[in-house]
TORTI-933281 format. One record per residue (C-alpha): x, y, z. Coordinates in steps of 0.05 Angstrom, whole numbers, plus 5000, padded with zeros to 4 digits. Example, Ala and Ser with C-alpha at 12.3 -4.5 7.8 and 13.67 -1.06 7.14 Angstrom:
2
524649105156/527349795143/
This chain:
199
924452302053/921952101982/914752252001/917052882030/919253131963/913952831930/909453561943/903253721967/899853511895/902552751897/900952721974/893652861966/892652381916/895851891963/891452022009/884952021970/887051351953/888051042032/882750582054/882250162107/886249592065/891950072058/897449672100/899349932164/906850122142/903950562077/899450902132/904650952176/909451342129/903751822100/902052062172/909152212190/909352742132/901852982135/903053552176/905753872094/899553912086/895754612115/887754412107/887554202172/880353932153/881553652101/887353212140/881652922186/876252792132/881552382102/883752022156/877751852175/876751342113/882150892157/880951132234/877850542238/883650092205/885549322236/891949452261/891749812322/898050182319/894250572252/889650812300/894051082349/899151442297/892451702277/891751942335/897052382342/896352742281/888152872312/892253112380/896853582333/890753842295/887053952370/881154272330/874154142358/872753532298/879253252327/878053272396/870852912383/874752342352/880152302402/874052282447/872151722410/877651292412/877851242483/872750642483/876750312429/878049462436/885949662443/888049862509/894850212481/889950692434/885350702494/891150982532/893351532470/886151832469/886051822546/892752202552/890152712487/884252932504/887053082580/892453442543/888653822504/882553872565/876653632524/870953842574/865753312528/871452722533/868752792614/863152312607/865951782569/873251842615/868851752680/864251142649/872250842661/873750912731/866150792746/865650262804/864849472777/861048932816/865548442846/862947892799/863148342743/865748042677/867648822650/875148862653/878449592643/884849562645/888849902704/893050342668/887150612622/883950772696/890451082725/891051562663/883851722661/884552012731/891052442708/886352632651/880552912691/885153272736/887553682668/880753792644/878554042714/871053972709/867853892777/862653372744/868552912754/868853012825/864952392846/867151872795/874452102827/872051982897/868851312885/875351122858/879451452917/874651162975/876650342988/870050002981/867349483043/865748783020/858148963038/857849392980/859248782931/864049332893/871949192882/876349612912/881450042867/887549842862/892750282902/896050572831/889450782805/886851012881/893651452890/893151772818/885552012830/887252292901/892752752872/887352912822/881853022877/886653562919/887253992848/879254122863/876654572924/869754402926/866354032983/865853432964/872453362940/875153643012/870553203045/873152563011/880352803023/878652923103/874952213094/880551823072/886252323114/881052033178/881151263151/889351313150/889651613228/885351013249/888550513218/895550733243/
């Protein structure tokens, strides 16, 4: 409330004075009353002094004023964030740029679900993986299409690949039936086969 009434005048110089050893709870009151503020670029070049600040939850209230903002300079740096070391931010950049159907977050969101080597030491965690697929089916980009049916097909031992787990399998299915190309049918028919010859 104070800061609120402080004005735009006294909240820019606030902000031209954060740094990345601004404490988290200074940072976190500042973005909650940013949005006073109408440069929109201005907002990002400033928070970009602290994007990359210790405390994770920084990040991901930084976040959310980036998803707010949804202009292209935003987007990249929600794009960014999905390979950061937290897995909650991981999961806030996931969920944006679906939201806001970054077609250049595609890459990066698909380098996620890619398949890992059974004696692989690369850990990405479950949730990040089930989002990711929720993400791709908002962005819609047929590029996609594979990574999704890599992730929706159960892998044989043989291939020395880990199978999905089910949550993560399930979420890029539903994604996989939002597409009507041919290879997303085909996996669909594939695993619709797999089910009637198991049962």
């Amino acid at each position: 409330y104070v800061l609120k009434r402080m004005g735009k005048d006294a909240i820019e110089k606030l902000l031209d004075a954060l740094s990345k050893e601004t404490s988290a709870v200074e940072i976190k009151r500042i973005v909650e009353i940013i949005d006073i503020l109408d440069e929109k670029d201005k907002i990002i070049e400033i928070l970009k002094k602290v994007f990359g600040h210790y405390n994770p939850l920084v990040r991901k209230n930084i976040l959310s004023v980036f998803f707010r903002i949804g202009s292209e300079e935003a987007k990249k740096l929600l794009t960014e964030a999905i390979n950061d070391t937290d897995v909650e931010v991981q999961l806030e950049a996931v969920k944006s740029v679906g939201k806001l159907k970054c077609e250049d977050a595609v890459d990066d969101l698909v380098l996620k679900i890619k398949p890992v080597k059974i004696f692989s030491k690369e850990v990405i965690n479950e949730n990040v993986q089930e989002e990711v697929c929720i993400a791709l089916g908002k962005i819609g980009k047929s590029s996609a299409i594979t990574a999704l049916s890599n992730a929706a097909l159960a892998q044989s031992f043989l291939s020395f690949k880990s199978t999905k787990p089910l949550k993560i399998r399930l979420a890029a299915i539903l994604t996989l039936s939002k597409f009507s190309t041919s290879e997303a049918k085909s996996t669909l028919e594939k695993l619709s086969l797999d089910k009637s010859q198991s049962s």
